[in-house]
N, C-alpha and C positions, 0 to 999 in steps of 0.2 A: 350716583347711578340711579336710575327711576328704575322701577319694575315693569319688567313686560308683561308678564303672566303669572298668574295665581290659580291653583286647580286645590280642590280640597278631595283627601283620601280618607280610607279607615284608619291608615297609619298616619297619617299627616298631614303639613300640609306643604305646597311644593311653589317657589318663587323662582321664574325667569326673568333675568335680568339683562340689560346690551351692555355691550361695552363699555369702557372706562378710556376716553380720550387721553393720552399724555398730557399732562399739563406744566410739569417740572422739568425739568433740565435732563434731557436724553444723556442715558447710561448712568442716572442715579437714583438709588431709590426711590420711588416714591407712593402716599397712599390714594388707595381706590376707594374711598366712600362707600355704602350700600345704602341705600334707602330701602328700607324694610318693605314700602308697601302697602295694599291693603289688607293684607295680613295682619299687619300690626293693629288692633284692636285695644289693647288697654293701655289706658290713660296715665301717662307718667307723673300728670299733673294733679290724678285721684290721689298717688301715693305719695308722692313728693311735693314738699311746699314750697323748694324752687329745683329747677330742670333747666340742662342746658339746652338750646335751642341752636337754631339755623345749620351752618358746618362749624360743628363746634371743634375747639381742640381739646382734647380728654388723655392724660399720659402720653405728649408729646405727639400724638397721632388725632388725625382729622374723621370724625364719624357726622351721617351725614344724622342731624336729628331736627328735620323740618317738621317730620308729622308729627311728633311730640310724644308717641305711640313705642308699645313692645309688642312683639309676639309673645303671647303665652304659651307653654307647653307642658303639658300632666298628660299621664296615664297615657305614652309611647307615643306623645303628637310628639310632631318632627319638623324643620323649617329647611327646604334646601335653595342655595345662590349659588346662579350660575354665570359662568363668563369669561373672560379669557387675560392670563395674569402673567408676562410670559417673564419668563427668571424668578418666579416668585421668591422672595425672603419670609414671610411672617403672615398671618393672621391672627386680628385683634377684635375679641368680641366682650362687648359691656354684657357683662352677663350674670344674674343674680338669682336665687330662688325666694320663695315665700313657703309659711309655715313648715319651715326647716327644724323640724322639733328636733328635741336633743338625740333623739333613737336614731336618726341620721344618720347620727355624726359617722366618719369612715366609712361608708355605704357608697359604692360607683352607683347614681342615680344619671347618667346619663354620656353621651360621645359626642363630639367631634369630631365628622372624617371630611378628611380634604381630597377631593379626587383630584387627577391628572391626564393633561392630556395623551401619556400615554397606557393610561388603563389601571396605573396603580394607587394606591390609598394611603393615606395616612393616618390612624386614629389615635384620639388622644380621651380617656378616660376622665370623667369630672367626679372628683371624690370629694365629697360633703365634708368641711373642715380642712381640705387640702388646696384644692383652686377655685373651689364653688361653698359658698356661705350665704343664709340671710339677709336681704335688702333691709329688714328694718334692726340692724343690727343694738337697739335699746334695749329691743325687748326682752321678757322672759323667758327664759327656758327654751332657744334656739341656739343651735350652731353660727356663733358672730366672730370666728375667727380663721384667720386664713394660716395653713404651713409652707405652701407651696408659692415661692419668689416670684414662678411665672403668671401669679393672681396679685394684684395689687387694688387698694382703692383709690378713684379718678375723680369722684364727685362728692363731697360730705355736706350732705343738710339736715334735715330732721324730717320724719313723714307728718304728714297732715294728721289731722287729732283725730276725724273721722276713722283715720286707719292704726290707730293708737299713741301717736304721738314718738318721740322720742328718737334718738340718732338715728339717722339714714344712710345709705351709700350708693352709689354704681360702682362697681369693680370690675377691671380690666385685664382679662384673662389673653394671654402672650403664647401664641402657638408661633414655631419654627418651625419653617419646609427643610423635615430634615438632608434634605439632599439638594444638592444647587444647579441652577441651569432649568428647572423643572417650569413647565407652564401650569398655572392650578385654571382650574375649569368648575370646579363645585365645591360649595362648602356646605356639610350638612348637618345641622344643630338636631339631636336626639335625645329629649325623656325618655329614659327606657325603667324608670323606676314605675311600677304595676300597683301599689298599696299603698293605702293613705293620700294624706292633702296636700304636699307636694307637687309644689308648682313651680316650673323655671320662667325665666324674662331674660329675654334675648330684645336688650336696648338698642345696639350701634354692633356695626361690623363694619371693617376695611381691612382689605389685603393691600399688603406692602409687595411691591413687583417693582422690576426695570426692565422699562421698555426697551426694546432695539434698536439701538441706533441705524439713521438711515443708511442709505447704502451711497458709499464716497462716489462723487461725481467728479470726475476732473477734465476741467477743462481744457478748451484747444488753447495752446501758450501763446502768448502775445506779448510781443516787445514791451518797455516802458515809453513814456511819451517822445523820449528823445531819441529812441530807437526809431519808433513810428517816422518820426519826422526826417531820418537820414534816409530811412526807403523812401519816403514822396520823395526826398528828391531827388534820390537817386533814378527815381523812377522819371520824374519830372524830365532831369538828363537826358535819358535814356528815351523820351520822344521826344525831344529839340532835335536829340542830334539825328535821329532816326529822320522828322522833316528836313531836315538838312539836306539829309542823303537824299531824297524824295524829289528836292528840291535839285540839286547839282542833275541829278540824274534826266528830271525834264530839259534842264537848261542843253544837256550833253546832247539830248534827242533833237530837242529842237536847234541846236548848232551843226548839226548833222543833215537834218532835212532841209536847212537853206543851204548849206554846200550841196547837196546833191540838185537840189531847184536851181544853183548857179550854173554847176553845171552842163545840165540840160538844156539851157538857155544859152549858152556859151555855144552847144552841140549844134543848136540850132542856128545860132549865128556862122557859125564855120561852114553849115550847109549851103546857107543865103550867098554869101561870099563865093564861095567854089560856085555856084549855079552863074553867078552874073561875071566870072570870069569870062566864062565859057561862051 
């Protein structure tokens, strides 16, 4: 999905996005990419010594990561997608913090809310040490571990030495639409941690939806070929004999109008006759 629109606020910043064409097989799940945008300003490539690239596959699911880029967020920036997901099942977003010192740890430093199209929300809580941990997880004296099942790691390399060297990760954090049938329309990524250097990285996002199936067309029924071919001839029949009749029927008129032309003639010889008697 490209980005349409980008607008920067006091609170954050805000991404419109179009549509997500079906690509997979109507009425089965499937994912929607997002492409972050030009939002996405920092370099995956400063931190990490290798990165997945293109539409990559990261825990079974497809994110889009052409620009190579995260949105940052510290001190109540915000990132919202928008667009249309209709049945949605799940969003999946690569999501990691930096200098996630250990005073973190169990701290809500940030939400997830997924709106709907019809007006209601869903937030989901990111608790430091539960679904939300440290990208460079080598290092010292950080939060490098995850409780919460619905957070997993999808990428393992090591950071660049400029950024301290030592294991790295992206980790892919698994939101459910808890209620089914739902169309999602926005997804909005929130720091709402206020103090200190804490800073989130929102990598890859796709929402999981099934599209609609079209609507059944049924056609006007039509015989098989050997059906086909008993109406021509029946059809065929049905003008022979019909000329036929067309045919008897001039023959009758015109056997008609020389009897009457005979005898007229006949009339007229009876007259000749009687005159030369006389």
């Amino acid at each position: 999905m490209n980005a349409a629109l980008f607008t920067k606020s006091t609170t954050g910043l805000i991404l419109a996005s179009g549509l997500i064409a079906a690509s997979s097989i109507l009425g089965h799940a499937q994912d929607a990419p997002v492409g972050l945008g030009t939002q996405a300003t920092l370099s995956l490539s400063g931190y990490y010594t290798t990165t997945p690239t293109g539409q990559a596959t990261l825990g079974g699911h497809t994110f889009d990561m052409t620009s190579g880029n995260a949105v940052k967020m510290l001190n109540g920036g915000s990132a919202s997608f928008t667009g249309s997901y209709q049945n949605a099942k799940a969003v999946y977003l690569l999501l990691n913090t930096a200098n996630t010192y250990n005073w973190y740890a169990g701290s809500v430093v940030g939400t997830v809310v997924l709106t709907f199209s019809d007006g209601t929300t869903q937030s989901t809580d990111l608790l430091i040490g539960g679904n939300l941990r440290e990208w460079r997880i080598g290092a010292a004296g950080v939060v490098n571990i995850l409780t919460d099942p619905a957070a997993a790691p999808v990428w393992n390399t090591t950071a660049q030495t400029s950024m301290g060297g030592g294991a790295a990760v992206l980790d892919m954090l698994t939101i459910p639409v808890a209620t089914a049938g739902k169309t999602l329309t926005t997804v909005t990524v929130t720091d709402t941690n206020a103090w200190g250097a804490l800073q989130m990285d929102l990598a890859g996002l796709t929402a999981d939806f099934t599209p609609p199936a079209p609507p059944t067309v049924t056609p006007p029924p039509t015989g098989t070929g050997h059906d086909t071919g008993d109406k021509a001839d029946k059809k065929a029949d049905k003008a022979e004999k019909d000329a036929e009749k067309d045919a008897d029927k001039a023959d009758r008129a015109a056997d008609k109008a020389d009897r009457a032309a005979d005898k007229k003639t006949d009339a007229k010889k009876d007259r000749k006759q009687h005159e030369h008697n006389d």
